[in-house]
DRENDO-1510 file (C-alpha; in Angstrom, 1 decimal, always signed):
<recs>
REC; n; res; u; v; w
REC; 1; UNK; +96.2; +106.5; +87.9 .
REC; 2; UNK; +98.3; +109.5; +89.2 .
REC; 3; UNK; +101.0; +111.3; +87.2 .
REC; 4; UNK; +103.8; +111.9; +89.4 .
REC; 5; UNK; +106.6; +114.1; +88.4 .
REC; 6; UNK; +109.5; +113.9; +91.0 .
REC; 7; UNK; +112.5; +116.6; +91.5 .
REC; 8; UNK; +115.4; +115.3; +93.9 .
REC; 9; UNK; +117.5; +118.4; +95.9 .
REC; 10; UNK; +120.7; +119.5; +95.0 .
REC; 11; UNK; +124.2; +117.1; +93.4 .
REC; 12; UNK; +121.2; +115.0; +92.4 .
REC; 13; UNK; +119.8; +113.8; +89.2 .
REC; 14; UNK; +116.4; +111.7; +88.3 .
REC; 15; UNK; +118.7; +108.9; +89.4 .
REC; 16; UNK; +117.9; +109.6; +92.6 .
REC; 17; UNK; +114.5; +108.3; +92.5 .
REC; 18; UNK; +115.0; +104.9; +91.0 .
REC; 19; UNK; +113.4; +102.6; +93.7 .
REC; 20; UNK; +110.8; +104.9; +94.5 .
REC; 21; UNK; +110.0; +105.6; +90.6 .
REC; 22; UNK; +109.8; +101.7; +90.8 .
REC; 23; UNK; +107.4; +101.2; +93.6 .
REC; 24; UNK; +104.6; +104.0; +92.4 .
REC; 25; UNK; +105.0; +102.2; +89.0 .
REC; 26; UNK; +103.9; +98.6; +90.6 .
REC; 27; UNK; +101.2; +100.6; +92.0 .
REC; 28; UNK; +100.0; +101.7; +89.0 .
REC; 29; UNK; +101.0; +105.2; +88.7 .
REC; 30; UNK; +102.8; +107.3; +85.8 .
REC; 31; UNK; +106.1; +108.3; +87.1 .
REC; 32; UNK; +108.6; +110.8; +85.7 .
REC; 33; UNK; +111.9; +111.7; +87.6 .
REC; 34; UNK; +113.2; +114.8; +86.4 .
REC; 35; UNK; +116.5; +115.7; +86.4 .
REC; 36; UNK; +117.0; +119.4; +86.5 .
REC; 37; UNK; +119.1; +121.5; +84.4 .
REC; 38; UNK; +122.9; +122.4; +85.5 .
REC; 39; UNK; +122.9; +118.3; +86.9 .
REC; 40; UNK; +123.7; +115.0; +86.1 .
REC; 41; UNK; +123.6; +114.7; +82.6 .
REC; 42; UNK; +122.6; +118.4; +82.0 .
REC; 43; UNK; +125.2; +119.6; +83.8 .
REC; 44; UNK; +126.4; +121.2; +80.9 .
REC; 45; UNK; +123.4; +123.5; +80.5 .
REC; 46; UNK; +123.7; +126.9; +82.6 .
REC; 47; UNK; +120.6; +127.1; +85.4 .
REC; 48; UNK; +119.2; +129.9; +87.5 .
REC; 49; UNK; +116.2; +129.5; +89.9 .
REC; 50; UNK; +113.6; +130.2; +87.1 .
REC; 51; UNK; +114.9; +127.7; +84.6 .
REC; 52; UNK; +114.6; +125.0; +87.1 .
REC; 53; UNK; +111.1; +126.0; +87.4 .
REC; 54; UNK; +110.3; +126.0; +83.8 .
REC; 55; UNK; +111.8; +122.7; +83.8 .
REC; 56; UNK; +109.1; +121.0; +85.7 .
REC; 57; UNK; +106.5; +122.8; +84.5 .
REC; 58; UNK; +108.3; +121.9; +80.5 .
REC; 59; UNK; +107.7; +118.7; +81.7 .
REC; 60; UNK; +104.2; +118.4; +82.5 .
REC; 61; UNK; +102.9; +120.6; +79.6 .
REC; 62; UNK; +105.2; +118.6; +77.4 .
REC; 63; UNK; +104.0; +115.2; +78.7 .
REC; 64; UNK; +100.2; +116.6; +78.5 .
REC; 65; UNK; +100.0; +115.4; +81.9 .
REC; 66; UNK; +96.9; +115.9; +84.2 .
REC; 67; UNK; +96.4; +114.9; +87.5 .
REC; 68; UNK; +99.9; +115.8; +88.6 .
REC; 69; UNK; +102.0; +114.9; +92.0 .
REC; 70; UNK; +104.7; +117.2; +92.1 .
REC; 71; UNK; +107.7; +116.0; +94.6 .
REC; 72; UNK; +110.1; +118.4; +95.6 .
REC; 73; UNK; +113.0; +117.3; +97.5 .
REC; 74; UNK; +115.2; +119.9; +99.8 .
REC; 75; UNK; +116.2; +122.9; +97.8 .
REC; 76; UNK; +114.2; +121.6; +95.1 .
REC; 77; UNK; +111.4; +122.4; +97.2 .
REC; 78; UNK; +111.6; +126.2; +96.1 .
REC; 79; UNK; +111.2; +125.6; +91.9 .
REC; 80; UNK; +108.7; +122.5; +92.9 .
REC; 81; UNK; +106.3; +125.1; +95.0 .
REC; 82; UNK; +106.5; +127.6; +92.0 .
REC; 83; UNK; +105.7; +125.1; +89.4 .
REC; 84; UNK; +102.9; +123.9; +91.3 .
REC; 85; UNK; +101.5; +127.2; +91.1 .
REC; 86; UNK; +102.0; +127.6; +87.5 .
REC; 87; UNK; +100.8; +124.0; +86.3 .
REC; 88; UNK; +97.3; +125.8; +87.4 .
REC; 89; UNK; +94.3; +122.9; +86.8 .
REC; 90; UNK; +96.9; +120.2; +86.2 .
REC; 91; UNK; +97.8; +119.9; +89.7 .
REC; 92; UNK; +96.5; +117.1; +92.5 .
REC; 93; UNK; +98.9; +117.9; +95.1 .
REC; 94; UNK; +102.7; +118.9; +95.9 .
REC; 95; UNK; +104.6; +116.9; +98.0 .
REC; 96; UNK; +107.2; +118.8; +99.8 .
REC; 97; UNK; +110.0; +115.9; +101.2 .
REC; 98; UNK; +112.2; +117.3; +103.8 .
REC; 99; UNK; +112.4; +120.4; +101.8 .
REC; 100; UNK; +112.8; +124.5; +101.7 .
REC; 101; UNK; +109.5; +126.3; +100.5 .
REC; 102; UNK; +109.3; +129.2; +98.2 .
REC; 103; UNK; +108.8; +132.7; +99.6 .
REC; 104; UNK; +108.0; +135.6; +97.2 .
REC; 105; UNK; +111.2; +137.7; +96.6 .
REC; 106; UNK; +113.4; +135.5; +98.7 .
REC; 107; UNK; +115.9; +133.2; +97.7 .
REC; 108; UNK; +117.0; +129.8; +98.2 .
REC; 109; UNK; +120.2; +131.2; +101.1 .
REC; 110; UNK; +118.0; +133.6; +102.5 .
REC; 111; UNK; +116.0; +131.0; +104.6 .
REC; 112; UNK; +119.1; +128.7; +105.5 .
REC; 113; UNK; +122.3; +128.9; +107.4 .
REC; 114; UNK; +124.2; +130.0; +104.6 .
REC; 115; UNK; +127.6; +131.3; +105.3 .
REC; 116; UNK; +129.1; +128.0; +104.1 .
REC; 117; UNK; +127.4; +128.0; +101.1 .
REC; 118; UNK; +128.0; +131.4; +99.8 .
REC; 119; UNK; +131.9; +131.3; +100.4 .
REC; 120; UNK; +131.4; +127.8; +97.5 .
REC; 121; UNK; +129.6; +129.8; +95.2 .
REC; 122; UNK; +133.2; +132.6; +95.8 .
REC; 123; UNK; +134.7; +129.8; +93.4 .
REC; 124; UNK; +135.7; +130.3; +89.8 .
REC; 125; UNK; +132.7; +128.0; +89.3 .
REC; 126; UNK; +130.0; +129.4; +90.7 .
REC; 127; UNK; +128.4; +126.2; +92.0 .
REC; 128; UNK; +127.9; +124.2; +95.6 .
REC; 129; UNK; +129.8; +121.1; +95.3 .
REC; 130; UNK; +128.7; +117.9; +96.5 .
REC; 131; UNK; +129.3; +116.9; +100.4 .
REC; 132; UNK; +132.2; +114.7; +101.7 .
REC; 133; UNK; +130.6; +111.3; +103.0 .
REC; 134; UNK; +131.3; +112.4; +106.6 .
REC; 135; UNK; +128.3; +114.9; +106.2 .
REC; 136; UNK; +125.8; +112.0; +105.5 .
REC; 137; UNK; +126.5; +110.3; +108.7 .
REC; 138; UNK; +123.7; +110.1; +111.5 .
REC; 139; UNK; +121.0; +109.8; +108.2 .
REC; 140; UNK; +120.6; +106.4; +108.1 .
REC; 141; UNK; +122.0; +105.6; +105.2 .
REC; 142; UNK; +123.9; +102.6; +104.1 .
REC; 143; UNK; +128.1; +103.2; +103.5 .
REC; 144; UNK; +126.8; +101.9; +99.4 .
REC; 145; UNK; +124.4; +104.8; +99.6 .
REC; 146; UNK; +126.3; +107.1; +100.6 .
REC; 147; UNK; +129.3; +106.2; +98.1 .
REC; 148; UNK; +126.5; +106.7; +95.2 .
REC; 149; UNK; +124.8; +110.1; +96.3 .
REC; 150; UNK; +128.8; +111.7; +96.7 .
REC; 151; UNK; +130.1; +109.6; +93.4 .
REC; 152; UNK; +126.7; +110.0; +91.2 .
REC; 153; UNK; +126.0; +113.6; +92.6 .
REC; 154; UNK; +127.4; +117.0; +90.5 .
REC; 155; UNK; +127.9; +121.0; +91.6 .
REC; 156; UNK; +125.1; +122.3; +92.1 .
REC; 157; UNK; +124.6; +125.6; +89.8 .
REC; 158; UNK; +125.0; +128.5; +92.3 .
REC; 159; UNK; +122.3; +131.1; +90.6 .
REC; 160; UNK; +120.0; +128.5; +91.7 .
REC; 161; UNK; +120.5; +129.1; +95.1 .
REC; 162; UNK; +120.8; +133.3; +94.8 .
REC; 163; UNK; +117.5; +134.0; +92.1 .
REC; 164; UNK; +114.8; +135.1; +94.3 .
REC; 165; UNK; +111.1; +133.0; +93.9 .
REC; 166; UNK; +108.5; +134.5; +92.3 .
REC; 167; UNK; +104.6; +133.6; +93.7 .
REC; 168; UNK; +101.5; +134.8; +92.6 .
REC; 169; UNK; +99.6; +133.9; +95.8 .
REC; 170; UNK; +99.7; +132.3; +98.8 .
REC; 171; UNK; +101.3; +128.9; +98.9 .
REC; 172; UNK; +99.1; +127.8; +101.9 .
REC; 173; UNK; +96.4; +127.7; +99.3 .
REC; 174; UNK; +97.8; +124.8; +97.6 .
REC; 175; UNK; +96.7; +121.2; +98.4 .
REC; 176; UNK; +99.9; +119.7; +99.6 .
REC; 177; UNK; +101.9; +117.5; +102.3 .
REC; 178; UNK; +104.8; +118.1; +103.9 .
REC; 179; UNK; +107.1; +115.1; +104.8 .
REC; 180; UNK; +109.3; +115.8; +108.0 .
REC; 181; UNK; +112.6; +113.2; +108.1 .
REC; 182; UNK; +113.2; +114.0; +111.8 .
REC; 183; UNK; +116.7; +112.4; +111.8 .
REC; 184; UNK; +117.4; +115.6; +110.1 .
REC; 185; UNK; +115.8; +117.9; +113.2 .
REC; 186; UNK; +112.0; +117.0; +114.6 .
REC; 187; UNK; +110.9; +120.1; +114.6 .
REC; 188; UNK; +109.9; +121.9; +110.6 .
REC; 189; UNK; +111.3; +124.9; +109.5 .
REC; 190; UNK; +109.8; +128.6; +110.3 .
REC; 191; UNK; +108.2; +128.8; +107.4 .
REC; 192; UNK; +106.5; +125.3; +107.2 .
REC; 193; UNK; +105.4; +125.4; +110.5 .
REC; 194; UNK; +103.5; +128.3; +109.8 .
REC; 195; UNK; +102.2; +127.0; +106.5 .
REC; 196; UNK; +100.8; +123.8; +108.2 .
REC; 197; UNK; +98.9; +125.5; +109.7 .
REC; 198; UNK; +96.6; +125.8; +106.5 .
REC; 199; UNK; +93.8; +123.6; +106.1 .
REC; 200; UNK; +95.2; +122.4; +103.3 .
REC; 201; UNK; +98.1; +120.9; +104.2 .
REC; 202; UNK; +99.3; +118.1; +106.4 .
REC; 203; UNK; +102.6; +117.2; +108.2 .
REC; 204; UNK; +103.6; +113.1; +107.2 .
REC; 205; UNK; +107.0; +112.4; +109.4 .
REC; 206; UNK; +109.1; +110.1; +108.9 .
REC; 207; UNK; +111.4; +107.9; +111.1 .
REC; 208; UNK; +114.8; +108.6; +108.9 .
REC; 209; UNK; +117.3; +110.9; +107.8 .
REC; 210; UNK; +117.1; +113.7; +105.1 .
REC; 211; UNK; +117.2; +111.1; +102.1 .
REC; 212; UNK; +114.8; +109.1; +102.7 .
REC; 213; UNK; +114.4; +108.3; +98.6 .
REC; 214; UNK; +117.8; +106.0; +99.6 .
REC; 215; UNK; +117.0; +105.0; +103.3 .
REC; 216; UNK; +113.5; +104.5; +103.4 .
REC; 217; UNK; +112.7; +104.1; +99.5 .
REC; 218; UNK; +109.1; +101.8; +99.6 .
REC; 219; UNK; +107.8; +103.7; +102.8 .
REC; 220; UNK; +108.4; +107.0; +100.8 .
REC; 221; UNK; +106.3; +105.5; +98.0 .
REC; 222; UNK; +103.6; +104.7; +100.2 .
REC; 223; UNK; +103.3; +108.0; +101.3 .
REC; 224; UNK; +103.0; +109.5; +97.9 .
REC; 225; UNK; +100.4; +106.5; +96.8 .
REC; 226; UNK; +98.5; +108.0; +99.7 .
REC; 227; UNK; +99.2; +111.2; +99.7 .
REC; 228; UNK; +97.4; +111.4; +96.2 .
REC; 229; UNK; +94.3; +110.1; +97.5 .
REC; 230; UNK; +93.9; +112.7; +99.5 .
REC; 231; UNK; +93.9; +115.8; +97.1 .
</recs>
């Protein structure tokens, strides 16, 4: 049995991983979808990068778990890649779905086109708010899944998205997978690209868009299950 621990990008909550939480569950596995403070029903609590780290690894010291999956999801790629660090013995593997990947002393914006987002974060608020439906078109998802990620989906706390990352060495020297959606652009990003090339990591792609937790729910399962056995 694997313990997975799974972090959905940002608007999202741990509701975002309901068929897939089910599907790893028939399998077997110990499944925890976290929702991340600043979201969902902790939108209330005020987040910056580092507590959303501290969150997931809260989580699995909390839980005692061993044997971990971590999932990271798009931004939440960048506290899922620090946690994995600091989890330390606990850790199988990191998934990284369709996601951003921490770099020391950089943020979240400073390895994406930004411009859009930053002029958000100029609001009283602070925070990114969620996408119109429009956005989600092309990502082969259903007009019911769309309506639930823009309904169900909250700002996303803006000092998230500014705090830099903080790594203690190399992320290439974690045992991890990446998962490329290529409806979302075939080709990975810079900075994954040149961490594939580790020998401990391997590219998965998938035929779907960028939330493949609602388009593609049992197939992303799979991967996981599988994923696991390869740590």
């Amino acid at each position: 049995m694997t313990n997975y621990v799974l972090v959905a990008g940002a608007w999202l909550g741990a509701w975002a991983w309901d068929e897939v939480a089910a599907d790893l569950r028939a399998a077997g596995h110990d499944v925890h979808p976290l929702t991340l403070s600043g979201l969902a029903e902790k939108q209330a609590i005020p987040a910056g990068q580092q507590t959303h780290v501290q969150d997931i690894v809260d989580e699995v010291e909390r839980l005692g778990l061993r044997d971990v999956v971590l999932v990271g999801h798009s931004y939440s790629g960048i506290p899922v890649g620090q946690a994995a660090e600091r989890i330390g013995e606990r850790l199988r593997r990191v998934v990284f779905v369709d996601s951003n990947v921490p770099a020391d002393g950089e943020s979240f914006l400073a390895g994406f086109p930004s411009d859009h987002i930053r002029q958000a974060l100029d609001a009283p608020d602070g925070a990114w708010p969620p996408l119109p439906p429009a956005a989600y078109a092309g990502q082969d998802l259903t007009d019911e899944q769309i309506h639930r990620i823009v309904t169900e989906g909250t700002p996303h706390p803006g000092a998230t998205l500014t705090e830099p990352a903080v790594l203690k060495r190399p992320l290439g020297e974690l045992p991890a997978t990446y998962v490329k959606c290529v409806l979302d652009g075939r080709e990975p990003l810079p900075a994954v690209a040149e961490l594939l090339k580790s020998e401990r990591w391997e590219l998965v792609e998938m035929d779907t868009g960028h939330w493949p937790m609602f388009s593609r729910p049992g197939e992303l399962a799979r991967i996981l299950h599988e994923s696991a056995a390869r740590a």
